[in-house]
C-alpha positions as CSV (number, residue, x, y, z in Angstrom):
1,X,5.8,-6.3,-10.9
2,X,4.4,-3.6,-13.3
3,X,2.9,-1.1,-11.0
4,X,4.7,1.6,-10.0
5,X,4.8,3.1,-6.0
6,X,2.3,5.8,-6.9
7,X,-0.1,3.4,-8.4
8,X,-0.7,1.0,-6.1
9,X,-0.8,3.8,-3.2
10,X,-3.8,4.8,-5.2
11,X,-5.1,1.6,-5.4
12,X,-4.9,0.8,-1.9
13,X,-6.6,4.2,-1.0
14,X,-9.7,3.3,-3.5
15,X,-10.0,0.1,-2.3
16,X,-8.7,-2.3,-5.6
17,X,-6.8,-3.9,-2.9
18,X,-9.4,-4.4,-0.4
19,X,-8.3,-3.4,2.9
20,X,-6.9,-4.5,6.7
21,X,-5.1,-7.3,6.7
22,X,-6.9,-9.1,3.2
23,X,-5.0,-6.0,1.6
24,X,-1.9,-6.6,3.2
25,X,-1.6,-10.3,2.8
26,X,-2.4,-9.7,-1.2
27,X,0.3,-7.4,-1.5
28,X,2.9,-10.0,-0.4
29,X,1.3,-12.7,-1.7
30,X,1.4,-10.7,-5.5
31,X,5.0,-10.1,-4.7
32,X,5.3,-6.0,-3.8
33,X,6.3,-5.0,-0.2
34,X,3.3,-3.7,1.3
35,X,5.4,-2.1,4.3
36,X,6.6,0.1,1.3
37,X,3.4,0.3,-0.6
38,X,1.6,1.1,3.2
39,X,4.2,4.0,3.6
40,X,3.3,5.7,0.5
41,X,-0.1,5.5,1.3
42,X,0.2,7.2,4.7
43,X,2.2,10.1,2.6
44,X,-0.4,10.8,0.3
45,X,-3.0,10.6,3.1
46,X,-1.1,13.5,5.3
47,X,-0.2,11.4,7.9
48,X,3.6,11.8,8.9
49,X,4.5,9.3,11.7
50,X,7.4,6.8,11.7
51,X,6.8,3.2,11.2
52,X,9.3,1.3,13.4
């Protein structure tokens, strides 16, 4: 894995990673934890609820 946090946040707020659940299975599925990856995202975008 060569992407850093930051970077796929990005990614996965423009898009590159398509979006819903398509996005989240191709996270996994490329090996990154998308509950992590998800959780940045949400932090960049503002939003500051808990995922339990």
């Amino acid at each position: 894995m060569g992407k850093n946090l930051d970077d796929l946040a990005r990614e996965v707020i423009n898009g590159t990673w398509s979006n819903g659940e398509e996005h989240h299975a191709h996270l996994n599925a490329t090996g990154y934890n998308y509950d992590m990856v998800q959780s940045r995202v949400n932090a960049k975008l503002g939003y500051s609820f808990v995922l339990q």
